[in-house]
C-alpha positions in Angstrom: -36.5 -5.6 29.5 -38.3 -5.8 26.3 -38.9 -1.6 25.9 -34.9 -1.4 25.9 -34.2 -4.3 23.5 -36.8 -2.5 21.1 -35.0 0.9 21.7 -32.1 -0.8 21.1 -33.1 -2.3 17.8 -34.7 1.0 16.9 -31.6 3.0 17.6 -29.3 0.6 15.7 -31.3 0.2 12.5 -31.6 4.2 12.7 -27.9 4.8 12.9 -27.8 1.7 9.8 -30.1 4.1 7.7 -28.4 7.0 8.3 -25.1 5.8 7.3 -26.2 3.9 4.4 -27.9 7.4 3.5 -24.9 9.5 3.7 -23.3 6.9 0.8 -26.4 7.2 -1.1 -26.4 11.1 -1.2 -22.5 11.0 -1.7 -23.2 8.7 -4.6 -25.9 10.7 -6.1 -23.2 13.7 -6.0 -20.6 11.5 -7.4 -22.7 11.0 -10.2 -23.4 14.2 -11.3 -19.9 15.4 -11.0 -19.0 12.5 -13.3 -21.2 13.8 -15.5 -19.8 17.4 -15.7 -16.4 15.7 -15.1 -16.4 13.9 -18.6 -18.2 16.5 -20.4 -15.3 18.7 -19.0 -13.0 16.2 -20.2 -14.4 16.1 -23.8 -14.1 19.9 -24.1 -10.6 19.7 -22.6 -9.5 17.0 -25.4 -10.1 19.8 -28.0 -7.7 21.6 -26.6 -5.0 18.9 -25.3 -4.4 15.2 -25.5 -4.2 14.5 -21.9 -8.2 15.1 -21.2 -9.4 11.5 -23.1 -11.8 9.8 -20.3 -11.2 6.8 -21.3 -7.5 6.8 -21.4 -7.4 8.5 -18.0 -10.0 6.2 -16.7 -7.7 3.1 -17.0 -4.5 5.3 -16.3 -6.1 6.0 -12.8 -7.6 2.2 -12.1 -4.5 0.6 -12.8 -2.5 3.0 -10.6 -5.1 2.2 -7.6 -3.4 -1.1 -7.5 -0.3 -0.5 -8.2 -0.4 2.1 -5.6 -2.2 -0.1 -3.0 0.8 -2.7 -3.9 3.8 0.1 -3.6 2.4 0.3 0.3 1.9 -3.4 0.6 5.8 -3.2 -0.3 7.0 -0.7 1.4 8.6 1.2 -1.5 7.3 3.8 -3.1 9.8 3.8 -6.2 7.3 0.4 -7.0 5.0 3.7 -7.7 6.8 6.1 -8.6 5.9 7.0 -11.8 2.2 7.3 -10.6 3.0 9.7 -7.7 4.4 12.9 -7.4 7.7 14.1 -6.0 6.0 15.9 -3.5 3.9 12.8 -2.2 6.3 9.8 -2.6 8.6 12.4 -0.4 5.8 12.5 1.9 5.0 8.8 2.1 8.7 7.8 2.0 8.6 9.8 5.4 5.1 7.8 6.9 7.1 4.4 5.6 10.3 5.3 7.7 8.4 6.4 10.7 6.4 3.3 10.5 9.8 1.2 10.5 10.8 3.0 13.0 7.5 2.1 15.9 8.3 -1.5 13.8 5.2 -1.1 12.2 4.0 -3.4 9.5 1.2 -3.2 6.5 -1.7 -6.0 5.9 -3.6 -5.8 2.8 -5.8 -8.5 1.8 -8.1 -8.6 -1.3 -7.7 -5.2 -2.3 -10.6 -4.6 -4.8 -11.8 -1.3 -6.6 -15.3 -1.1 -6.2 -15.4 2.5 -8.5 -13.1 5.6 -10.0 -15.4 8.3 -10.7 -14.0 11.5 -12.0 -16.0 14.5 -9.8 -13.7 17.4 -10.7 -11.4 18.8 -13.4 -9.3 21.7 -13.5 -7.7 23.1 -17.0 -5.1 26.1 -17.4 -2.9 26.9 -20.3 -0.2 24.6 -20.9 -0.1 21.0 -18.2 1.4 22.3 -15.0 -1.7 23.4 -13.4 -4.0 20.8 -15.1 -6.1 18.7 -12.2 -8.4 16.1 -11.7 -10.0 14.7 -8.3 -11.3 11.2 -8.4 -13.6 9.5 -5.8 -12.6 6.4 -5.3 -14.6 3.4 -3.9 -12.5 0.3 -2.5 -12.4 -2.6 -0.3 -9.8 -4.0 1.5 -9.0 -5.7 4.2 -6.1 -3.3 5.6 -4.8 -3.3 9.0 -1.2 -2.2 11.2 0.7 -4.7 12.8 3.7 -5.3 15.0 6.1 -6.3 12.6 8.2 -8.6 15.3 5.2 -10.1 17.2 2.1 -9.5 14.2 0.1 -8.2 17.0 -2.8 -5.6 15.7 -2.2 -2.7 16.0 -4.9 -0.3 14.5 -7.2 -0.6 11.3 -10.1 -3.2 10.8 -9.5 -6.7 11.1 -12.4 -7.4 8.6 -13.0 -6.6 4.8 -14.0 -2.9 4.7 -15.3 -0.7 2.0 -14.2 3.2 1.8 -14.1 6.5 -0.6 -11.5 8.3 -1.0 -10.6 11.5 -2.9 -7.8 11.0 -5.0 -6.0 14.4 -6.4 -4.2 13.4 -10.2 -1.6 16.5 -11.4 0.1 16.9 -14.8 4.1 16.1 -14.1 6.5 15.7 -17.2 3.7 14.8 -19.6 1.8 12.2 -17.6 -1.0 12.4 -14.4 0.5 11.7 -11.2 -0.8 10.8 -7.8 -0.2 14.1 -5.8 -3.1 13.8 -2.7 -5.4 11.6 -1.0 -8.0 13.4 1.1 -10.2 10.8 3.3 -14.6 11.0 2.7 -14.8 13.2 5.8 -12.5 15.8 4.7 -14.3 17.1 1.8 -17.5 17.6 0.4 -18.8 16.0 -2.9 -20.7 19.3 -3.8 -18.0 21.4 -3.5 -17.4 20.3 -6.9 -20.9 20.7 -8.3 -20.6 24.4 -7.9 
């Protein structure tokens, strides 16, 4: 009766807090990798042009969308000069596989919440240079029977995630080359 509706209260506003405070600690992180990130950057820019935050900065917001759009379209040549060989081979794969179980993409009011720069990578000459971004979005972003539009998989409701997003120096330009989802890596590995 009215013990269990108070447990279950209790046990859904503690699950709430706990989530909430795994983005509050990621963001926290995020922070001070930015921090080291662009003073990184600014010591980089000494030694290269390809290290100025704020040309970066907008380099890697307006590839988020034009990214995000190159899916909504099913071709990746729409991104191709944002992406590496390696992972428009890699996606071009996903995209016929998809066509294939006559899959579909929905993507609805795709927004950018935040780019945040949390580690950079230098070596002599561009070939090795590297910088992860953590990126915060929203979207509403689900699969779908392309024949019938019946759902498939994904959320049928605006949802906010972070992502790590891998840029590479390719032919004189940063490049899209990896996407690693929250869970699969750890904000502090790059405060070390």
């Amino acid at each position: 009766g009215k013990e269990s509706l108070v447990r279950i209260i209790l046990h859904t506003s503690f699950a709430a807090v706990l989530g909430a405070g795994g983005t509050i600690v990621l963001i926290y992180y995020s922070r001070k990798a930015k921090r080291n990130s662009i003073r990184l950057m600014k010591s980089y820019q000494k030694l290269g042009v390809n290290w100025d935050y704020k040309e970066v900065q907008k380099y890697v917001e307006d590839a988020y969308f034009i990214i995000q759009e190159a899916w909504r379209r099913y071709d990746t040549s729409y991104a191709a000069g944002y992406l590496s060989e390696e992972l428009e081979t890699e996606w071009n794969a996903k995209l016929q596989w998809m066509q294939i179980r006559n899959e579909e993409i929905v993507q609805k009011r795709v927004r950018l919440l935040s780019a945040v720069p949390v580690g950079v990578h230098d070596e002599a000459g561009e070939d090795k240079d590297q910088i992860w971004y953590l990126i915060h979005g929203k979207m509403l972003g689900y699969y779908r029977d392309r024949d019938t539009k019946r759902h498939i998989r994904g959320d049928l409701q605006d949802k906010a995630f972070f992502e790590y997003w891998l840029f590479v120096r390719r032919n004189g330009r940063w490049v899209l080359h990896q996407i690693r989802q929250r869970n699969e890596m750890d904000i502090q590995e790059f405060l070390e």
